[in-house]
Each structure stands twice: as C-alpha cells, then as structure tokens.
mmCIF file of the N, C-alpha and C atoms, coordinates in Angstrom:
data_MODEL
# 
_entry.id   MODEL 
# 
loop_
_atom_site.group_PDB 
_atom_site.id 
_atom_site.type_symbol 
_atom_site.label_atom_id 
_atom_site.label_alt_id 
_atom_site.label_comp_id 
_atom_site.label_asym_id 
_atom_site.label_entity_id 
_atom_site.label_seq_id 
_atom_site.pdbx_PDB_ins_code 
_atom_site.Cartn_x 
_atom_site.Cartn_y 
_atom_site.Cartn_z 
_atom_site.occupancy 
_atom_site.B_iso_or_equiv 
_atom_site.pdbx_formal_charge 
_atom_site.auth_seq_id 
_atom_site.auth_comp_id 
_atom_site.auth_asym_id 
_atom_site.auth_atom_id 
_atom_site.pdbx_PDB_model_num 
ATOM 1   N N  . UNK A 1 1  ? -81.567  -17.377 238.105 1.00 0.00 ? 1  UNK A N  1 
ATOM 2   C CA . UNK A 1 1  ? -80.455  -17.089 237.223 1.00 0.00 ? 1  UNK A CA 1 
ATOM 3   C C  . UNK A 1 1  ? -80.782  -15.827 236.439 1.00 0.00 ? 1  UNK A C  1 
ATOM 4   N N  . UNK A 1 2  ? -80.062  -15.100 236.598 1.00 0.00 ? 2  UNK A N  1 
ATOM 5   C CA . UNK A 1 2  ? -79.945  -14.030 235.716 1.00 0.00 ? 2  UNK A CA 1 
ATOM 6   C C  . UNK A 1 2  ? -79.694  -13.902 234.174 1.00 0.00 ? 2  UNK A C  1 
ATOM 7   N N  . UNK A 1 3  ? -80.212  -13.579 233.177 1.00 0.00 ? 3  UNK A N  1 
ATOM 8   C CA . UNK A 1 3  ? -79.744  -13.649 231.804 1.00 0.00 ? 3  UNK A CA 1 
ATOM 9   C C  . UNK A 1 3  ? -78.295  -13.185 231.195 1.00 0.00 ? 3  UNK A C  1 
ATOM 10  N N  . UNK A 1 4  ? -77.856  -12.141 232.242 1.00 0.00 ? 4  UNK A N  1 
ATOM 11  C CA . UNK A 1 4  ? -76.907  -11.624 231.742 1.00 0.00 ? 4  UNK A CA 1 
ATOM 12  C C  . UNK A 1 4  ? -75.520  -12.857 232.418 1.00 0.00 ? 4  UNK A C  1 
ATOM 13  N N  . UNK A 1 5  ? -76.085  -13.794 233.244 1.00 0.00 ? 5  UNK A N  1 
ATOM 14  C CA . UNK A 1 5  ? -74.772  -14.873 233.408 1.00 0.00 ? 5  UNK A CA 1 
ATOM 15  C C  . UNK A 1 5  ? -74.809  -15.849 232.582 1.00 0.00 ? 5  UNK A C  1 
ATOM 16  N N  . UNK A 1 6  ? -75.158  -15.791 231.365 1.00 0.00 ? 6  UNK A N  1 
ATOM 17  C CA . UNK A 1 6  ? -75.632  -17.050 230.467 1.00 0.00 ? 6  UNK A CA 1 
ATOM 18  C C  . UNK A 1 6  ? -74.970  -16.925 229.217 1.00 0.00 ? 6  UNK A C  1 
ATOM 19  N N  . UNK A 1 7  ? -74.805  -17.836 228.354 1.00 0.00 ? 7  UNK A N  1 
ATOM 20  C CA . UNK A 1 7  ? -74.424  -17.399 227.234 1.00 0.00 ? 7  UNK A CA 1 
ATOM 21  C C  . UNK A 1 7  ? -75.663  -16.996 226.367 1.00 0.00 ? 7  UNK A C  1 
ATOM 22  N N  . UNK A 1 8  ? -75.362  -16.302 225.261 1.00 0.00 ? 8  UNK A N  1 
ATOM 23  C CA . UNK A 1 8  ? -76.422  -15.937 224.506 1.00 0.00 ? 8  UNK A CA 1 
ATOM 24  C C  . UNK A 1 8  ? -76.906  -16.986 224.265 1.00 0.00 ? 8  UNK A C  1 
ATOM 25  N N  . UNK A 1 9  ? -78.580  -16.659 224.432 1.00 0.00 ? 9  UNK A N  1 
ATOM 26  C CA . UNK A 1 9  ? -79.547  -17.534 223.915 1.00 0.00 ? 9  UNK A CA 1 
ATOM 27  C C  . UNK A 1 9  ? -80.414  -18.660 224.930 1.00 0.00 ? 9  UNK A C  1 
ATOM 28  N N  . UNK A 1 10 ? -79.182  -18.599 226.154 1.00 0.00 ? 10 UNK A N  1 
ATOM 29  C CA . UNK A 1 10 ? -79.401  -19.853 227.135 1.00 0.00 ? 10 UNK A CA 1 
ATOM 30  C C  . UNK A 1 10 ? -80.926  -19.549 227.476 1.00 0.00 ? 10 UNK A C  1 
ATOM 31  N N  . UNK A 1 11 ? -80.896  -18.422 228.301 1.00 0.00 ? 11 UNK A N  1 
ATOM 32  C CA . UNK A 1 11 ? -82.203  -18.184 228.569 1.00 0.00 ? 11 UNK A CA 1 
ATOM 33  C C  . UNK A 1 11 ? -83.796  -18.296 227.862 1.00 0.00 ? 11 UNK A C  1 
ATOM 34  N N  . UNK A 1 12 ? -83.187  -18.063 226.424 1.00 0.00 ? 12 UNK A N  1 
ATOM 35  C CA . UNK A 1 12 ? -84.919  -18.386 225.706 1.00 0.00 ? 12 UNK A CA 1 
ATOM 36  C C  . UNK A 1 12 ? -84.880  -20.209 225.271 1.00 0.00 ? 12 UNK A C  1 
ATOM 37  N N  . UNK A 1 13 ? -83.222  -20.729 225.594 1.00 0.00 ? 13 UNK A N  1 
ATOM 38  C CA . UNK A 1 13 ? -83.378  -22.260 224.969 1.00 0.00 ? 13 UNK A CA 1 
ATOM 39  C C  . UNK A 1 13 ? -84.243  -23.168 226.399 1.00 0.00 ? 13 UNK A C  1 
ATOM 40  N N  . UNK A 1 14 ? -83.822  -22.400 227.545 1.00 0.00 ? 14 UNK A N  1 
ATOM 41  C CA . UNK A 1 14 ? -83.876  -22.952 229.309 1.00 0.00 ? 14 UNK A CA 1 
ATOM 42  C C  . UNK A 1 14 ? -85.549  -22.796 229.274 1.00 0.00 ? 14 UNK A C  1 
ATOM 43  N N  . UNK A 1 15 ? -86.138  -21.707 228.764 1.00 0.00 ? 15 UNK A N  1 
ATOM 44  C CA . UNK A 1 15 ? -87.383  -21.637 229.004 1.00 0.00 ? 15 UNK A CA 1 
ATOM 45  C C  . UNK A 1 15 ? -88.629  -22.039 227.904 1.00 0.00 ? 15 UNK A C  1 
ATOM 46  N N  . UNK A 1 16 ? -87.723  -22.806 226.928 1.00 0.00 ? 16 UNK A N  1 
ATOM 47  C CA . UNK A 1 16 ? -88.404  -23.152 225.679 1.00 0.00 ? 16 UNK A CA 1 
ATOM 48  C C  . UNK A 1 16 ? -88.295  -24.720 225.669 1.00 0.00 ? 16 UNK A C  1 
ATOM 49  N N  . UNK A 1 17 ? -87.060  -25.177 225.946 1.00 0.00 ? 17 UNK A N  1 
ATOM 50  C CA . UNK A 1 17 ? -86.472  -26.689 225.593 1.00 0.00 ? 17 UNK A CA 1 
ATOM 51  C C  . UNK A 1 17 ? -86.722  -27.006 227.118 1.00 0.00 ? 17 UNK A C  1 
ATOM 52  N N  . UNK A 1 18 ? -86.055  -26.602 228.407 1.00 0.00 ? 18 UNK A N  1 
ATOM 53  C CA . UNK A 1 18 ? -85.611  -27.107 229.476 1.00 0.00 ? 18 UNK A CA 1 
ATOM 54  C C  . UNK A 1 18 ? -87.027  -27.106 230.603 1.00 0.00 ? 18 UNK A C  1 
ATOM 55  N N  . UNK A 1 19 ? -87.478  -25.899 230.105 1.00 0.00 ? 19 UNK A N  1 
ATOM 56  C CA . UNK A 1 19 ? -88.698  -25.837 230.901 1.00 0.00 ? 19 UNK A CA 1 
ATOM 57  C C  . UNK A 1 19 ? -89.667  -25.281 230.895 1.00 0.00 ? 19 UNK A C  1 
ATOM 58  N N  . UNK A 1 20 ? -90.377  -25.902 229.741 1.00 0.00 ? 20 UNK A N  1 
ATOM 59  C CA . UNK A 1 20 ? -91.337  -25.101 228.904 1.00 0.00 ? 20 UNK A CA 1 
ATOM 60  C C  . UNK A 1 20 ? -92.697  -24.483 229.749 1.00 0.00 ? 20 UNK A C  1 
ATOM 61  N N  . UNK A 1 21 ? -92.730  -25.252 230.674 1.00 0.00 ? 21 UNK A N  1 
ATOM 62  C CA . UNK A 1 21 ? -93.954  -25.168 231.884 1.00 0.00 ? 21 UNK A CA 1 
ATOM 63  C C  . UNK A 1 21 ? -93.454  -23.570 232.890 1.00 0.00 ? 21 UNK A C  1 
ATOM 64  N N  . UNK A 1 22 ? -92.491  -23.517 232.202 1.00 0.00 ? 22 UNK A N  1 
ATOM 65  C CA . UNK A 1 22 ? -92.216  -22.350 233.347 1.00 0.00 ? 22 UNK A CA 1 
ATOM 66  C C  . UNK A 1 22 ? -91.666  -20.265 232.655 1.00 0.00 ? 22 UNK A C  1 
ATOM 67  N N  . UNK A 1 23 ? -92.920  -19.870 233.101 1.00 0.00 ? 23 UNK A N  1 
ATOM 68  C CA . UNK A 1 23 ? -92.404  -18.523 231.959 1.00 0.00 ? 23 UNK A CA 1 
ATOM 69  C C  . UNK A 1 23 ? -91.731  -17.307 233.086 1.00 0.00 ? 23 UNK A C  1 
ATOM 70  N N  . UNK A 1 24 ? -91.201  -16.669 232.259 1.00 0.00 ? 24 UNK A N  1 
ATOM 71  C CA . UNK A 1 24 ? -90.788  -15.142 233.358 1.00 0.00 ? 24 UNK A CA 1 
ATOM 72  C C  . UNK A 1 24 ? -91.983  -14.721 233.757 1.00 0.00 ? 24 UNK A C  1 
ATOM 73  N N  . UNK A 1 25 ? -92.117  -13.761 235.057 1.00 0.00 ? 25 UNK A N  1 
ATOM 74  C CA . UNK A 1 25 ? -93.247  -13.119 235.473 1.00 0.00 ? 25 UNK A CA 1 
ATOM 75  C C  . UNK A 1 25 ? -93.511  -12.074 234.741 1.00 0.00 ? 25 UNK A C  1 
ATOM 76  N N  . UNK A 1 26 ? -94.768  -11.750 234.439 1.00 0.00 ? 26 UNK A N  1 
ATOM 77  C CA . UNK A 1 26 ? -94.870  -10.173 233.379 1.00 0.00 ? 26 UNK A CA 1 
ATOM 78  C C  . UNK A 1 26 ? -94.331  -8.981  234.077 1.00 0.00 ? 26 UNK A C  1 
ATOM 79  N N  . UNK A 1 27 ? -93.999  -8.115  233.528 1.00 0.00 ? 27 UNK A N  1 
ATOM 80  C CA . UNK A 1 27 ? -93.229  -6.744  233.910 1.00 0.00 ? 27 UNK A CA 1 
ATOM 81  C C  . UNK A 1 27 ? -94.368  -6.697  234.925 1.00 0.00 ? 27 UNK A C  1 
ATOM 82  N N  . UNK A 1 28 ? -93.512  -5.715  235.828 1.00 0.00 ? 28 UNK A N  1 
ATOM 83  C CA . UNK A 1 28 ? -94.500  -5.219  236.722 1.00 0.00 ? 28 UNK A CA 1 
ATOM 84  C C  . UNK A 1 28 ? -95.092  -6.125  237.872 1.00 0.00 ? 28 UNK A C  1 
ATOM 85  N N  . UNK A 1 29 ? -95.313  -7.493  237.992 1.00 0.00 ? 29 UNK A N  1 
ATOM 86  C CA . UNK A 1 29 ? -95.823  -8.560  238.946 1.00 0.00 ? 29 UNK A CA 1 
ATOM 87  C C  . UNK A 1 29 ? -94.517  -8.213  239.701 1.00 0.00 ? 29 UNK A C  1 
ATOM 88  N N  . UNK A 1 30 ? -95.326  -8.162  241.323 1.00 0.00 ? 30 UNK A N  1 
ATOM 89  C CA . UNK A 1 30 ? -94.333  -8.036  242.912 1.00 0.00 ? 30 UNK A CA 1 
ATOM 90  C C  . UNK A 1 30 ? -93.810  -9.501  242.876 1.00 0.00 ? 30 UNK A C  1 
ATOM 91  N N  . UNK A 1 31 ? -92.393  -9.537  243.323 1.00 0.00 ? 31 UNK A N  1 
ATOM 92  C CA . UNK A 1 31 ? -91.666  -10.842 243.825 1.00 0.00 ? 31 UNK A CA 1 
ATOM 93  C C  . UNK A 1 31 ? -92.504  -11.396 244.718 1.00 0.00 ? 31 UNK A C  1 
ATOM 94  N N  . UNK A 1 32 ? -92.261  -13.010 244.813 1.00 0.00 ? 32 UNK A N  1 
ATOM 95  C CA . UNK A 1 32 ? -92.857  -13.635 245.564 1.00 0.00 ? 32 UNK A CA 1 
ATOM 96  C C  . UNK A 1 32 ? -92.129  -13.520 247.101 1.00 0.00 ? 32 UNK A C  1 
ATOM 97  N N  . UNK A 1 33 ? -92.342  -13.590 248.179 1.00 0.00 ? 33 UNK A N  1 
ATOM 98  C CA . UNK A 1 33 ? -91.708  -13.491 249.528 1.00 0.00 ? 33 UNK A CA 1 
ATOM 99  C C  . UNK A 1 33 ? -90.827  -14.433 249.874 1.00 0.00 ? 33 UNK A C  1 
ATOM 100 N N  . UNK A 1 34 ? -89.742  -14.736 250.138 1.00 0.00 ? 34 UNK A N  1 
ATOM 101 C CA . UNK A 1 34 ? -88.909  -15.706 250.226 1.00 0.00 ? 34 UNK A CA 1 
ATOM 102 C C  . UNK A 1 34 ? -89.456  -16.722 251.663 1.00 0.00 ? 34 UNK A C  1 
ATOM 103 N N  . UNK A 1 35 ? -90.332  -16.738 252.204 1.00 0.00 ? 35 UNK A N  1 
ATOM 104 C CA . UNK A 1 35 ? -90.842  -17.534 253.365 1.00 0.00 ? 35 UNK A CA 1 
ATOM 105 C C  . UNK A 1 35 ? -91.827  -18.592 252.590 1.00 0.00 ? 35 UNK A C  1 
ATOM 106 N N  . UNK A 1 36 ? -90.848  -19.966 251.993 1.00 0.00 ? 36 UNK A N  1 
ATOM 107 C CA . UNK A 1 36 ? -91.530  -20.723 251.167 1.00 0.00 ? 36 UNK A CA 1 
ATOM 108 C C  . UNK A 1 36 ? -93.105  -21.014 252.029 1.00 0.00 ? 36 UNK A C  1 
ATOM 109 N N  . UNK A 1 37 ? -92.094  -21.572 253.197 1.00 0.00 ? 37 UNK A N  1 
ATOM 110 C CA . UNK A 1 37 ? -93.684  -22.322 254.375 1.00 0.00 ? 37 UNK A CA 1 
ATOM 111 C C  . UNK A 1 37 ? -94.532  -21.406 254.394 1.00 0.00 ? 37 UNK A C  1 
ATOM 112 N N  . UNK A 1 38 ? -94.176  -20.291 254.549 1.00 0.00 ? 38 UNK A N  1 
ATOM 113 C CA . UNK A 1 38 ? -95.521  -19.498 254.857 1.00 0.00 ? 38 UNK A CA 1 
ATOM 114 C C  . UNK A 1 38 ? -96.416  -19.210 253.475 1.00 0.00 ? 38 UNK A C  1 
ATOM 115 N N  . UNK A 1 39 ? -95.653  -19.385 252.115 1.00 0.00 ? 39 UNK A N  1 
ATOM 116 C CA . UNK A 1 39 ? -96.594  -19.117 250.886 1.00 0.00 ? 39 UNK A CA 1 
ATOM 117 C C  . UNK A 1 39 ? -97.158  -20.371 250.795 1.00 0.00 ? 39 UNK A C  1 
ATOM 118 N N  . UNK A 1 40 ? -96.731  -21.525 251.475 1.00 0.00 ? 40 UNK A N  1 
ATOM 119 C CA . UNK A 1 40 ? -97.479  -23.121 250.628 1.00 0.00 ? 40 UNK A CA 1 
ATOM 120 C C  . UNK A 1 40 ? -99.079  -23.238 251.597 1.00 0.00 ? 40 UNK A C  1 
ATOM 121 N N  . UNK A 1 41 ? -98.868  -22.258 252.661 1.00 0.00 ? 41 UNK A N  1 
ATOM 122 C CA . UNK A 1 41 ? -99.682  -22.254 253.456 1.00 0.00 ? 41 UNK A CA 1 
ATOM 123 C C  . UNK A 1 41 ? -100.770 -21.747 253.462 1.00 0.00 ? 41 UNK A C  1 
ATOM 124 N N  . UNK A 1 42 ? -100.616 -20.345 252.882 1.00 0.00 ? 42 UNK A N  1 
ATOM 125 C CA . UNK A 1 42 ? -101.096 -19.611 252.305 1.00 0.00 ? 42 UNK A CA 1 
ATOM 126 C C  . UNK A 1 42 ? -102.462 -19.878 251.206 1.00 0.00 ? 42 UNK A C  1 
ATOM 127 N N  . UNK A 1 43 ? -101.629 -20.773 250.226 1.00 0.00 ? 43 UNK A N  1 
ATOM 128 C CA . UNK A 1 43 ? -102.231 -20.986 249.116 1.00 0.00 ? 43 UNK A CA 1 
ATOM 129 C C  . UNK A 1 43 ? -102.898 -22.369 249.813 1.00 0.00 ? 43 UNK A C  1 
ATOM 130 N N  . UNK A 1 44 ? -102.297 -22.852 250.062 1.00 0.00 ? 44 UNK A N  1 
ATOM 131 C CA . UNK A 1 44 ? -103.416 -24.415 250.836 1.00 0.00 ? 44 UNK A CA 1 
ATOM 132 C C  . UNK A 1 44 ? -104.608 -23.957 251.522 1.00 0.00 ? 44 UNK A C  1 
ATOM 133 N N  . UNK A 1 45 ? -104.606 -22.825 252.322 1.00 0.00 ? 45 UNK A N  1 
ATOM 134 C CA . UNK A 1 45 ? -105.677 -22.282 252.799 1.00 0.00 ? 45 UNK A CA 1 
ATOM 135 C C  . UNK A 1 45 ? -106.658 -21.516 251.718 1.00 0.00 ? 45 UNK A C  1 
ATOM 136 N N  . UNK A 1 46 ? -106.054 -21.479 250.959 1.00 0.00 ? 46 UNK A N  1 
ATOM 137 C CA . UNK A 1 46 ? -106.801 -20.585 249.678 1.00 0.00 ? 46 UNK A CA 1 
ATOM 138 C C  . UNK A 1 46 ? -107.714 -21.489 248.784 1.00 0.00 ? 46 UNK A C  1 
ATOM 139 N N  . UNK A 1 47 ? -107.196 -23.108 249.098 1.00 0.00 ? 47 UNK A N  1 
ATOM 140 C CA . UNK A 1 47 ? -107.630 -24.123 248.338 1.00 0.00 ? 47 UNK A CA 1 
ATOM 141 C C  . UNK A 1 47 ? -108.857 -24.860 248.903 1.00 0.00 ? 47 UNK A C  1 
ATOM 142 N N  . UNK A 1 48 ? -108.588 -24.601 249.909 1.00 0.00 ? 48 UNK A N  1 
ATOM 143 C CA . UNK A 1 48 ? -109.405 -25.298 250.700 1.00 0.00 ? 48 UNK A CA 1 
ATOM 144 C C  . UNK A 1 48 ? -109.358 -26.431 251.799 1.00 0.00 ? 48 UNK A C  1 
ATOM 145 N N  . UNK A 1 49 ? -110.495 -26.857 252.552 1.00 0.00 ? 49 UNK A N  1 
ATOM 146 C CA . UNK A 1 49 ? -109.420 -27.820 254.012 1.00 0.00 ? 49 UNK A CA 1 
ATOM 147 C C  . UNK A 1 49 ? -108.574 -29.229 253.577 1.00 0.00 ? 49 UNK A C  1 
ATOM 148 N N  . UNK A 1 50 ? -108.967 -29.669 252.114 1.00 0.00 ? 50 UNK A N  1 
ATOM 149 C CA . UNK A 1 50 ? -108.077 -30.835 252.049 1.00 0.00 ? 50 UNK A CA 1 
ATOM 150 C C  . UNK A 1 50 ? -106.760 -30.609 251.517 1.00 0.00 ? 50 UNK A C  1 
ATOM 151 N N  . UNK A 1 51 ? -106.468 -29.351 250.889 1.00 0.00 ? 51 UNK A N  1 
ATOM 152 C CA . UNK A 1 51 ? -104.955 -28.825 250.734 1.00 0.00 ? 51 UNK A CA 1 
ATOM 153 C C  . UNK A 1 51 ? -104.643 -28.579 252.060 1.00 0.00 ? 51 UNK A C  1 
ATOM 154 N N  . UNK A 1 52 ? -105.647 -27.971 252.741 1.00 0.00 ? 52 UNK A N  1 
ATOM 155 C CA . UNK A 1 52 ? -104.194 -27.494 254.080 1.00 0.00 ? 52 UNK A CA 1 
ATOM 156 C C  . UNK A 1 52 ? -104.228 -28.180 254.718 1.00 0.00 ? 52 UNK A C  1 
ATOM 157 N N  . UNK A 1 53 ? -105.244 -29.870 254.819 1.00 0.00 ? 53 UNK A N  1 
ATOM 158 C CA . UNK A 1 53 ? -104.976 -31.069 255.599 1.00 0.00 ? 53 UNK A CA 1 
ATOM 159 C C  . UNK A 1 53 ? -103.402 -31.673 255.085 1.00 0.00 ? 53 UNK A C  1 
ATOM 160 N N  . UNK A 1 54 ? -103.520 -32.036 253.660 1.00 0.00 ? 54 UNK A N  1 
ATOM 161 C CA . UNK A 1 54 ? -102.494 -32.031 253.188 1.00 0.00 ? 54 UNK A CA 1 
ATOM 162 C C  . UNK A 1 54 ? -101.327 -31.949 253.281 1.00 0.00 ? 54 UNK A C  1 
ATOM 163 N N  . UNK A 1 55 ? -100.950 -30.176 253.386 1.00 0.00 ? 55 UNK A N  1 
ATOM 164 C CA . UNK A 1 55 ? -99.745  -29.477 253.686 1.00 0.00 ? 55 UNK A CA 1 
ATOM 165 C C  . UNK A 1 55 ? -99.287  -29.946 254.613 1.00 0.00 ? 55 UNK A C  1 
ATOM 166 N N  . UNK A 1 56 ? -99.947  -30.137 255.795 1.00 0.00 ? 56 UNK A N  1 
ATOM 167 C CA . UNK A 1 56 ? -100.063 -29.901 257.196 1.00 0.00 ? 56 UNK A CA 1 
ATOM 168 C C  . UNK A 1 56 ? -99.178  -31.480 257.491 1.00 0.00 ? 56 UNK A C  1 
ATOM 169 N N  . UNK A 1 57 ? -99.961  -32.581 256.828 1.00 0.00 ? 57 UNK A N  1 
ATOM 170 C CA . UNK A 1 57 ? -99.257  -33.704 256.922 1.00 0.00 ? 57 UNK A CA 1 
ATOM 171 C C  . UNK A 1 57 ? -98.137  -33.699 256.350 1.00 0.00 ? 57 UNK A C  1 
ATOM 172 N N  . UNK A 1 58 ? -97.639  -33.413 255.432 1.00 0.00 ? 58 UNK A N  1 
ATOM 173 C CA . UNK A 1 58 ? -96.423  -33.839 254.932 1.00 0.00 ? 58 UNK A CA 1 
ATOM 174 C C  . UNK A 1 58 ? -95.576  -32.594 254.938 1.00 0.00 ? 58 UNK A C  1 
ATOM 175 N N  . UNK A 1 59 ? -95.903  -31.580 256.137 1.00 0.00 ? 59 UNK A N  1 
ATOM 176 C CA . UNK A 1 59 ? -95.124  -30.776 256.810 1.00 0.00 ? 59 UNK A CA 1 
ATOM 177 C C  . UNK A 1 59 ? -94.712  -32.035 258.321 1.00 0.00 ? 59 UNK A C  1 
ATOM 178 N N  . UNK A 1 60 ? -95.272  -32.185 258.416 1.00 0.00 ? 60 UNK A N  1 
ATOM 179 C CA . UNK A 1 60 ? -94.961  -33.594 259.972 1.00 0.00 ? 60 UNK A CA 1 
ATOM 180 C C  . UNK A 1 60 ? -94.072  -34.142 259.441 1.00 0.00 ? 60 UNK A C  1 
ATOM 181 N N  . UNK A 1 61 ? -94.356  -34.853 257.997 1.00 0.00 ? 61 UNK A N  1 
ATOM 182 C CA . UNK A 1 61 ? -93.548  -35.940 257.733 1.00 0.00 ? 61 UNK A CA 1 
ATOM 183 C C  . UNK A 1 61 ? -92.326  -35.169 257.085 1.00 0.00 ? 61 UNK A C  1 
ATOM 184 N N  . UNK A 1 62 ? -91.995  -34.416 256.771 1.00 0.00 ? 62 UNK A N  1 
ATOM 185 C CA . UNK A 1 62 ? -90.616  -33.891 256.673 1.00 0.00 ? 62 UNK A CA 1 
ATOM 186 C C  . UNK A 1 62 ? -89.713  -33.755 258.290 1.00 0.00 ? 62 UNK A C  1 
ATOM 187 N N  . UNK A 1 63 ? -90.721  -32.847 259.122 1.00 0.00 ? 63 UNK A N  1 
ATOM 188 C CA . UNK A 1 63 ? -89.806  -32.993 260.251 1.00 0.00 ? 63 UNK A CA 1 
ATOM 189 C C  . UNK A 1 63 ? -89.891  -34.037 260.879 1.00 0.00 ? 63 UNK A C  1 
ATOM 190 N N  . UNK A 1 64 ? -90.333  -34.950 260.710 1.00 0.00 ? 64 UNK A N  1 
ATOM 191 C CA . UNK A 1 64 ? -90.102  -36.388 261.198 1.00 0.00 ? 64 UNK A CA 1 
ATOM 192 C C  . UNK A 1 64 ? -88.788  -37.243 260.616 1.00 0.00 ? 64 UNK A C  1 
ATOM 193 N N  . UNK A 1 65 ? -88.397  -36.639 259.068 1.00 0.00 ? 65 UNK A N  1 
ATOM 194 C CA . UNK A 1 65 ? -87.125  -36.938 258.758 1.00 0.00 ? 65 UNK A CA 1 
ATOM 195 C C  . UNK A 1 65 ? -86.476  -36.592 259.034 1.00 0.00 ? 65 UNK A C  1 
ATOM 196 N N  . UNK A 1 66 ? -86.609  -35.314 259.080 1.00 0.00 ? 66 UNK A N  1 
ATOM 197 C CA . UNK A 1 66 ? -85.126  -34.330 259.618 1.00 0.00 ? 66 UNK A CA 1 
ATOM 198 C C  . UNK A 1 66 ? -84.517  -34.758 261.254 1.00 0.00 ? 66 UNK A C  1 
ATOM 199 N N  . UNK A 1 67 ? -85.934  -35.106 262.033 1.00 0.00 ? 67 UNK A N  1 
ATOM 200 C CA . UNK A 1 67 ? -85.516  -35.754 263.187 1.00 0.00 ? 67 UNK A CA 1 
ATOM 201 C C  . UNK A 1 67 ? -84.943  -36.790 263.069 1.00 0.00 ? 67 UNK A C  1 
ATOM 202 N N  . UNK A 1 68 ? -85.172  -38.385 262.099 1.00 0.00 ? 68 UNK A N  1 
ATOM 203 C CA . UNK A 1 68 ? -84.567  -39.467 261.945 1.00 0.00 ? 68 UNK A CA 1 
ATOM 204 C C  . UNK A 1 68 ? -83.153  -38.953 261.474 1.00 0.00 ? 68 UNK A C  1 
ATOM 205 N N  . UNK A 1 69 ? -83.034  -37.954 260.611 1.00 0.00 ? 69 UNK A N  1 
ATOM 206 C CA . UNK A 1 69 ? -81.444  -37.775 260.196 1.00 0.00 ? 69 UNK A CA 1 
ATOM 207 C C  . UNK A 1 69 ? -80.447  -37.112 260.579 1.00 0.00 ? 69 UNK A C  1 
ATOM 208 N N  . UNK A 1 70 ? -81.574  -36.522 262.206 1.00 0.00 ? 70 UNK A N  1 
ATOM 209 C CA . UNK A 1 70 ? -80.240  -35.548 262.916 1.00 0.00 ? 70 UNK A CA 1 
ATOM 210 C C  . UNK A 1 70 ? -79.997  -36.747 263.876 1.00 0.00 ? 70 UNK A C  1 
ATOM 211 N N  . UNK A 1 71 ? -80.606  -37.577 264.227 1.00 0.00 ? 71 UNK A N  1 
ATOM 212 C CA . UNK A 1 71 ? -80.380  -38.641 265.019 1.00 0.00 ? 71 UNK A CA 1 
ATOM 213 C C  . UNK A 1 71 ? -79.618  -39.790 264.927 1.00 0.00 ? 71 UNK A C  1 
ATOM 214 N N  . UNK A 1 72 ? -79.429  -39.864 263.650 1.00 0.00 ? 72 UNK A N  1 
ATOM 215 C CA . UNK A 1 72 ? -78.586  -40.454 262.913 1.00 0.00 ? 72 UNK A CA 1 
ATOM 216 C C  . UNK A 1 72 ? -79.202  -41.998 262.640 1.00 0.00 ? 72 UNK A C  1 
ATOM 217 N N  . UNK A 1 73 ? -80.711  -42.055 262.775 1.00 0.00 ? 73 UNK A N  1 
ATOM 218 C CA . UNK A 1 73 ? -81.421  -43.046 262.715 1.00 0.00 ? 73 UNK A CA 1 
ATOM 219 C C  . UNK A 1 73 ? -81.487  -43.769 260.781 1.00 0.00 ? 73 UNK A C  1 
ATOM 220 N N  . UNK A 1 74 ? -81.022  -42.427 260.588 1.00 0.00 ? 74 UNK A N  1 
ATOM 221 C CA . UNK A 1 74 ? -81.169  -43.260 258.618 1.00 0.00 ? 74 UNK A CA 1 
ATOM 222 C C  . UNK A 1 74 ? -80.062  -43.059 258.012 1.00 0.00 ? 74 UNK A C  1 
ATOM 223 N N  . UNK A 1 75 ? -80.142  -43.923 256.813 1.00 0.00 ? 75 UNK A N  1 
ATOM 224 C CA . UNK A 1 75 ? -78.374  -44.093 256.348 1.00 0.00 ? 75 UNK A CA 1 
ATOM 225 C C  . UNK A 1 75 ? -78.216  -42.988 256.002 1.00 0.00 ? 75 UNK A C  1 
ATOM 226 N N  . UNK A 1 76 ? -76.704  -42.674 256.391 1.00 0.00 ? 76 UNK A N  1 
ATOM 227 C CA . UNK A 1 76 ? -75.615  -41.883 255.767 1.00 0.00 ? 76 UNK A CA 1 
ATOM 228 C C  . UNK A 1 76 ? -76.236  -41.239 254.315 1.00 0.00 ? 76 UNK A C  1 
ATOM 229 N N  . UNK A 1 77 ? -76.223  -40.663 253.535 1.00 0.00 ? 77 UNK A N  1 
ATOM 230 C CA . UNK A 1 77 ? -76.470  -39.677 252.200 1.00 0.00 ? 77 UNK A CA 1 
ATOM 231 C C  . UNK A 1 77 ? -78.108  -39.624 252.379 1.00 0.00 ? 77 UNK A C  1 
ATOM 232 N N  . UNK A 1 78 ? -78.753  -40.102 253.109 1.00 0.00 ? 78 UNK A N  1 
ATOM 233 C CA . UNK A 1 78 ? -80.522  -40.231 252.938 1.00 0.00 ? 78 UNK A CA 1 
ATOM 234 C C  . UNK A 1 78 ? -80.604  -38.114 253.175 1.00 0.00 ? 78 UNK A C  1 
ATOM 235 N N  . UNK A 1 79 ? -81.738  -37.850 252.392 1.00 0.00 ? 79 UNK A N  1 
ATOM 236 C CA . UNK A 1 79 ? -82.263  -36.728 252.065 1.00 0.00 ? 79 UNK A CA 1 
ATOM 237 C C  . UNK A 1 79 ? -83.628  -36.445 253.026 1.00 0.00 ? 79 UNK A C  1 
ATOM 238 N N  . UNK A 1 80 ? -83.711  -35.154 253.526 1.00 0.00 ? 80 UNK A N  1 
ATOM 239 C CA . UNK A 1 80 ? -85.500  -35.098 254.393 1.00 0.00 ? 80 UNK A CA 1 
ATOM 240 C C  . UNK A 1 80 ? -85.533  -33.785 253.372 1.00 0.00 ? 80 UNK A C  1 
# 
C-alpha cells in the first residue's frame, strides 16, 4: 500500500497499532524479487539443512493440496 492511498495518518497508525513487528525498508535497501519460492529457498539454504529440509516438506504438502483441490477431493471453500 502506498501512503499516498490512505487517509492521513493511516500509515504511521498501520505500522504502529496494526503492525508493530513490521517497519518500512531504510532509504536506499533494493526491493525484494517477487519469486516468493525462490527467496524462501534461498534463505532456508542460508539457514541451514533443517530449514531447507523443512521448506522442502511443506512445499510437498502444499502441492499435495492443491492436487486434492483441483481434484475435487476436498470440500468446496477448503484453502491449499
């Protein structure tokens, strides 16, 4: 979200009240790359082998949902 689509103030109440854990990047820091999988991967490898054991599994187990829900194996509104 951009500041200038907000009403005044939203932005310092969103990052003070709503989500205090989360700050703007400092001037100057490069955008992150929009290829989520490839940054979680990235950094799991950066962590070491039980993060990217990790990743790795519950990268399966997502497309293991997405397979149950293109298949039409799980109820109607279910989320992968």
């Amino acid at each position: 979200m951009y500041p200038w689509y907000a009403a005044p103030g939203y932005m310092t109440w969103y990052f003070r009240i709503s989500h205090p854990y989360m700050m703007p990047l400092p001037a100057g820091d490069p955008p992150r790359p929009c290829e989520l999988e490839a940054i979680v991967q990235e950094e799991a490898e950066e962590e070491g082998p039980l993060a990217s054991s990790l990743t790795d599994t519950i990268d399966r187990m997502r497309r293991i949902a997405e397979d149950l829900l293109a298949s039409g194996e799980l109820p109607e509104g279910s989320r992968a």
